[in-house]
N, C-alpha and C positions, 0 to 999 in steps of 0.2 A: 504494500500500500504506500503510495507517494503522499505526503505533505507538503503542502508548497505555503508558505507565509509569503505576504509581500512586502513590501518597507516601499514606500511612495518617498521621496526624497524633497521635502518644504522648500530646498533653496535658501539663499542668502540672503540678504540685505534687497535683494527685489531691486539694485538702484538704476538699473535701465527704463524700469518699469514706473518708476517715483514720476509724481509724488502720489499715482495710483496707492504705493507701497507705502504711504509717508506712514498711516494708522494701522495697517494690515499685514501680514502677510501676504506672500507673490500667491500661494496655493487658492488664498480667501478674496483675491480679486475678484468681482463681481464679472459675469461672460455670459452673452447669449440671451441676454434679456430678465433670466430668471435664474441663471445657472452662477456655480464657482469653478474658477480652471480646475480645482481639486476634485470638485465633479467626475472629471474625463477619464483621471487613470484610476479612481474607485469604482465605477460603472463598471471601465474594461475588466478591470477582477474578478469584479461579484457578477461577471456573465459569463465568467470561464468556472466560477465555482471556486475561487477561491477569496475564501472569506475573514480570512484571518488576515488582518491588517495595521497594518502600525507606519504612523506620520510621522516623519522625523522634522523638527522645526525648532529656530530659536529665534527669531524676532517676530515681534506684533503680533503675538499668539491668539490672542483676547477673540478676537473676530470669527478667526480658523477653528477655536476652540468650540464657540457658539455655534456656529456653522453645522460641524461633524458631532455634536453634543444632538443638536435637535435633528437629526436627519436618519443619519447611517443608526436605526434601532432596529438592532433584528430579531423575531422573537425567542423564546425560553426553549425551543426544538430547533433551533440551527447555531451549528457548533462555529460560530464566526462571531467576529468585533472586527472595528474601527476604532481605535487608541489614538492618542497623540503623544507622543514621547517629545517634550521642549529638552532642548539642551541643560545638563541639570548638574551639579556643583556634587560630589559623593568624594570619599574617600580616597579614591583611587585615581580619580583626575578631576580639576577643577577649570579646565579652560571651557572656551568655545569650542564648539564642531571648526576642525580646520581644512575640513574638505568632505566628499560623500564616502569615502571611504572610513573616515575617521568618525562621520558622522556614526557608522553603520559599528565600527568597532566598539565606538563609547554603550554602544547600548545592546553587546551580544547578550548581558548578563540576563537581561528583559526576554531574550530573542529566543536564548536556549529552553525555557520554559516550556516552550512550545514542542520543543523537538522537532522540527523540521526536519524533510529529508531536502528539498532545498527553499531556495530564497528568490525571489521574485524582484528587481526593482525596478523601481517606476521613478520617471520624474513629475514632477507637480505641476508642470509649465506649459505642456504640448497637448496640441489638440491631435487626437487620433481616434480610429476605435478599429483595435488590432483584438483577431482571435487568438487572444494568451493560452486558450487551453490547446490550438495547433501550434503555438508557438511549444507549449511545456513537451508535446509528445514529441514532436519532432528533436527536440534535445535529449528526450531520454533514447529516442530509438537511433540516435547518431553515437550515443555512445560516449558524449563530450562529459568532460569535466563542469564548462562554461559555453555560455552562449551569448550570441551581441546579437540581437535585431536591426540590421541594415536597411539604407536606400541608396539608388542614385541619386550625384548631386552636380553640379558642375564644378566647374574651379575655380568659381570667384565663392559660392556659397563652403566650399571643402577647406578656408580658412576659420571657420568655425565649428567643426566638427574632427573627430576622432577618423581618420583613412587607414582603411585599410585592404590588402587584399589577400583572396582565397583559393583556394587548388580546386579542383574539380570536383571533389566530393566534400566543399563548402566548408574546408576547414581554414581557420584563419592565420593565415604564415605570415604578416607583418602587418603593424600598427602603428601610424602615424598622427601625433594630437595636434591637432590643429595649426596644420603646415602654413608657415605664412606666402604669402602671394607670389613672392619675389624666388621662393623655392624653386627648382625644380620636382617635381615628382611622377614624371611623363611613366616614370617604373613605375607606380601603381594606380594605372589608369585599367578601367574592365577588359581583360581579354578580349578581342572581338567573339572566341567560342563560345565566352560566360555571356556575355550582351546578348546573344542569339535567344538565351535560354532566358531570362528576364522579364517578362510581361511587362514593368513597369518600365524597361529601357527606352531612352529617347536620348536622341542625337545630342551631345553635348554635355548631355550628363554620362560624364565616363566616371565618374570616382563612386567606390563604395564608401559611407559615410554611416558611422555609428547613430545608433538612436539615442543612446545614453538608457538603454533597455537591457537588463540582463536578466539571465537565470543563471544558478547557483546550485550544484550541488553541497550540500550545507558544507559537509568535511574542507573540501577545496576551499571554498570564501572562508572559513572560519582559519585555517591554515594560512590562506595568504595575505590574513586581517591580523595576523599572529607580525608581521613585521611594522614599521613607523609609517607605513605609506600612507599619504592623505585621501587622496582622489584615484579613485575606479580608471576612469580616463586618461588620465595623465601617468598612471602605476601600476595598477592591479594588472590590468589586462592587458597592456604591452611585456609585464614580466609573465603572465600568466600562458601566453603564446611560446616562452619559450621553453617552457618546462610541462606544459598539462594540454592537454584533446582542448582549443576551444573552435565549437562552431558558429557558423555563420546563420542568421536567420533570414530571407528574403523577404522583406515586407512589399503591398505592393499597393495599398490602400493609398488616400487623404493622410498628409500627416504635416503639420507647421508648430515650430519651434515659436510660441508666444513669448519672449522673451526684452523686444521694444516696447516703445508705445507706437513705432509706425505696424510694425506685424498684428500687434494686439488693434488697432483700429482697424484695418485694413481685410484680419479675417474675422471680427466679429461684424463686420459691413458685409463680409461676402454669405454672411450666412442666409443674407434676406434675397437672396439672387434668386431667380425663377428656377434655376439647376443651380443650384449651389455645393460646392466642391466637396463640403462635408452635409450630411443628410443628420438633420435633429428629427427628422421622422422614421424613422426607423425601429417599429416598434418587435424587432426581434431582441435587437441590444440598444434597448433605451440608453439616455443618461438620468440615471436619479439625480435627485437635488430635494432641498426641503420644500414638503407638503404645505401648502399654508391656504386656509378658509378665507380667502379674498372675492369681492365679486367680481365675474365681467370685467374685463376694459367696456368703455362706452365711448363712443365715435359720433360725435355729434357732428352731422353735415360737415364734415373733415371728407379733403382729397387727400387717400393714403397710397405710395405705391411704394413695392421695394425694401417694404418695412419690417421688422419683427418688433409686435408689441408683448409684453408680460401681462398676469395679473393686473385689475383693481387700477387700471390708466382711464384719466378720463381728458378727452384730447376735443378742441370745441370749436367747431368754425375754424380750422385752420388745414396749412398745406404740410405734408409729412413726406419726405422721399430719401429713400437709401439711406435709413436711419435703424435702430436698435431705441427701443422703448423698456425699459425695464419697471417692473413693479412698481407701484404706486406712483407713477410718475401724472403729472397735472400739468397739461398744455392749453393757454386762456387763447381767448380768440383772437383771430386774425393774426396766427402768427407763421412764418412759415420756417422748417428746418429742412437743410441738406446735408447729408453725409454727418450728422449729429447721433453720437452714443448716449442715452441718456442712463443711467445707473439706477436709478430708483429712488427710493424714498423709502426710510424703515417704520416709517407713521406719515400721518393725514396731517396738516395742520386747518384749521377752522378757516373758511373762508378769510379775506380783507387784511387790512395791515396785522401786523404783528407786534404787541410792547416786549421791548426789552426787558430788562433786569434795571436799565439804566434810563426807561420810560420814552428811552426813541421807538418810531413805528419803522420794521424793516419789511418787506415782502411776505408772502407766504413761501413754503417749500414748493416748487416747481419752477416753470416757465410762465412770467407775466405776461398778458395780453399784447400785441402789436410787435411778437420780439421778431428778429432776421437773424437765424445762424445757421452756420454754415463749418466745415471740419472741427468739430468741438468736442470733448469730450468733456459732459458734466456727471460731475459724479455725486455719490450719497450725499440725501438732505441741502441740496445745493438751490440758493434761493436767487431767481434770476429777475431784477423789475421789470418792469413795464416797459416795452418800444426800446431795450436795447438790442442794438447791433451787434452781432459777434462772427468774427471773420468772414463776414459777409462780402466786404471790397478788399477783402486780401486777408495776411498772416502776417504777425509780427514776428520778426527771428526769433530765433528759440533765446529761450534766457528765464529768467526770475523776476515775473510783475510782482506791484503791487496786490489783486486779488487774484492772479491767475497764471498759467505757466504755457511755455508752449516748449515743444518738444517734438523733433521731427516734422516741423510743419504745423504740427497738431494744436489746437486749442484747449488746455486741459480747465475746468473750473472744479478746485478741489472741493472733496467731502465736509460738509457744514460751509463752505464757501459762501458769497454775497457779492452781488454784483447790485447797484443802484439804480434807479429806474433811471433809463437814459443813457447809458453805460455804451459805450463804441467801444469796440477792440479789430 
């Protein structure tokens, strides 16, 4: 009988991602209208059957906590959980996680409990939905020690991934982390024999490139966890290639690295597409997310196209296109959004102004009436007045405003954020 645990991997400091990350964790980021990135590789799990899971994370826990606290309950007849393990201060080490390796060594004591026969990891970041239980047999019937989950990629993208290439019967003979531009590495471009055999191969994409996906026979990872190595990517599995069976996995689905703010706007906009690249319909391998008694969105004589709304929006006489609507989100009339992420709202606030603490009146939470935006991304409880404009006649370069940020072009209006009736950006 095989046991497989997973370890889903929190990420760092999220700071590509900021100031999305500024209160959150990277995993508790809001995607999809009503979904969490951590959503995507808990779903893929618990559709392969494996249900035994633990979150490794150490900053802006609070949120993630909340998140996976009210969601992932399985009942008192199925032998699985969802844990959070934060980076945590014990006897034996007091630092930080200083890599995913290190993250995954600090907490075997947690890990062994379980007994696994192997280890499953995930990262917290990527949008995919890979069948992990062909992924697990296909590793046990190769006979490998270790396995990487691969794709094509080209070679401007194979500066931020793990390269590597494989023999013909998919074992992995050289690994290279994240070769930079200026390299040559024309030596581990796809065979043209292997390209033939590839579904997912296309012209230009010659490099095999890591998913940052692995499986683990426990003994081997816990053996190769036994040395100071930090990081899986940069260690484990470049020494692991020369001494132990690891094989290769062909992936051949949808799969992007969220790890900007331009990728993260870019594929949570492509979700609203008429064929859209990733399918949230898909009711073989849903993605869960937390249940919540909301009503209806309501669409009051609103022109909507290209859109994905959430829960409990109520959107009024205005224009909506190639936008993301998240929960509770409040759009007042005549207003029109383009290419706009809206985040949601964790409450309703009462119609009309709003007193302070300090007896000023500010906005309600949502979008005021007569607003124009256009590449923005607003996020939680974010109160925007009345008839402002935002990147409507352009984008300010990226940098650090007064109420708001821009980042790859992008318009970000952070969480509890306030923008004043009248507001141009």
């Amino acid at each position: 009988m095989h046991d497989v645990l997973t370890i889903v991997m929190g990420g760092g400091k999220g700071t590509r991602l900021y100031p999305l990350t500024a209160d959150r964790a990277k995993p508790a980021v809001p995607f999809g209208a009503k979904y969490r990135l951590v959503d995507i590789p808990l779903s893929n799990s618990i559709a392969a059957g494996f249900k035994k899971i633990y979150v490794l994370t150490q900053f802006n826990t609070a949120s993630l906590h909340l998140h996976i606290g009210n969601t992932y309950i399985f009942d008192s007849f199925t032998n699985g959980f969802v844990e959070i393990l934060a980076a945590e201060q014990t006897l034996t080490h007091s630092g930080w996680y200083e890599g995913t390796a290190d993250a995954v060594r600090k907490n075997l004591v947690h890990f062994r409990t379980q007994k696994p026969t192997h280890y499953l990891i995930l990262s917290g970041d990527q949008l995919y939905r890979m069948d992990l239980q062909d992924f697990f047999q296909q590793h046990v019937e190769s006979g490998a020690d270790a396995s990487v989950a691969v794709l094509p990629v080209n070679r401007e993208d194979a500066t931020g991934f793990g390269i590597l290439t494989v023999d013909t019967k998919k074992r992995i003979k050289r690994f290279t982390e994240k070769p930079p531009i200026e390299k040559d590495i024309t030596r581990l471009k796809i065979p043209a024999s292997l390209a033939s055999k590839l579904s997912n191969y296309v012209e230009g994409k010659d490099y095999l490139a890591s998913m940052g996906i692995y499986i683990f026979n426990a003994e081997t990872m816990e053996n190769a966890l036994a040395t100071s190595d930090a990081d899986f990517g940069k260690q484990i599995i470049p020494n692991l290639i020369n001494s132990h069976h690891v094989n290769a996995y062909f992936f051949s689905g949808f799969w992007e690295d969220i790890g900007t703010i331009r990728s993260y706007y870019e594929t949570n906009l492509g979700l609203a597409h008429i064929h859209p690249s990733f399918n949230l319909y898909d009711e073989d391998m849903p993605i869960y997310t937390r249940r919540r008694d909301l009503a209806p969105s309501k669409l009051n004589s609103c022109t909507i196209s290209h859109t994905l709304a959430a829960d409990g929006c109520i959107v009024t006489r205005s224009t909506v296109n190639r936008s993301v609507i998240g929960i509770r989100t409040i759009i007042g009339e005549d207003c029109e959004l383009d290419g706009v992420i809206c985040l949601g709202a964790d409450y309703y606030d009462e119609p009309g102004p709003i007193r302070t603490d300090e007896g000023s009146a500010i906005s309600p939470i949502g979008v005021g009436r007569g607003c124009r935006i256009r590449s923005t991304i607003i996020d939680k409880n974010a109160r925007i007045g009345e008839g402002c404009r935002i990147g409507w006649d352009g984008v300010p370069p990226d940098g650090d405003y007064d109420r708001y940020f821009v980042r790859d072009g992008i318009i970000i209006i952070p969480k509890n954020g306030y923008l004043p009736p009248g507001t141009v950006i």
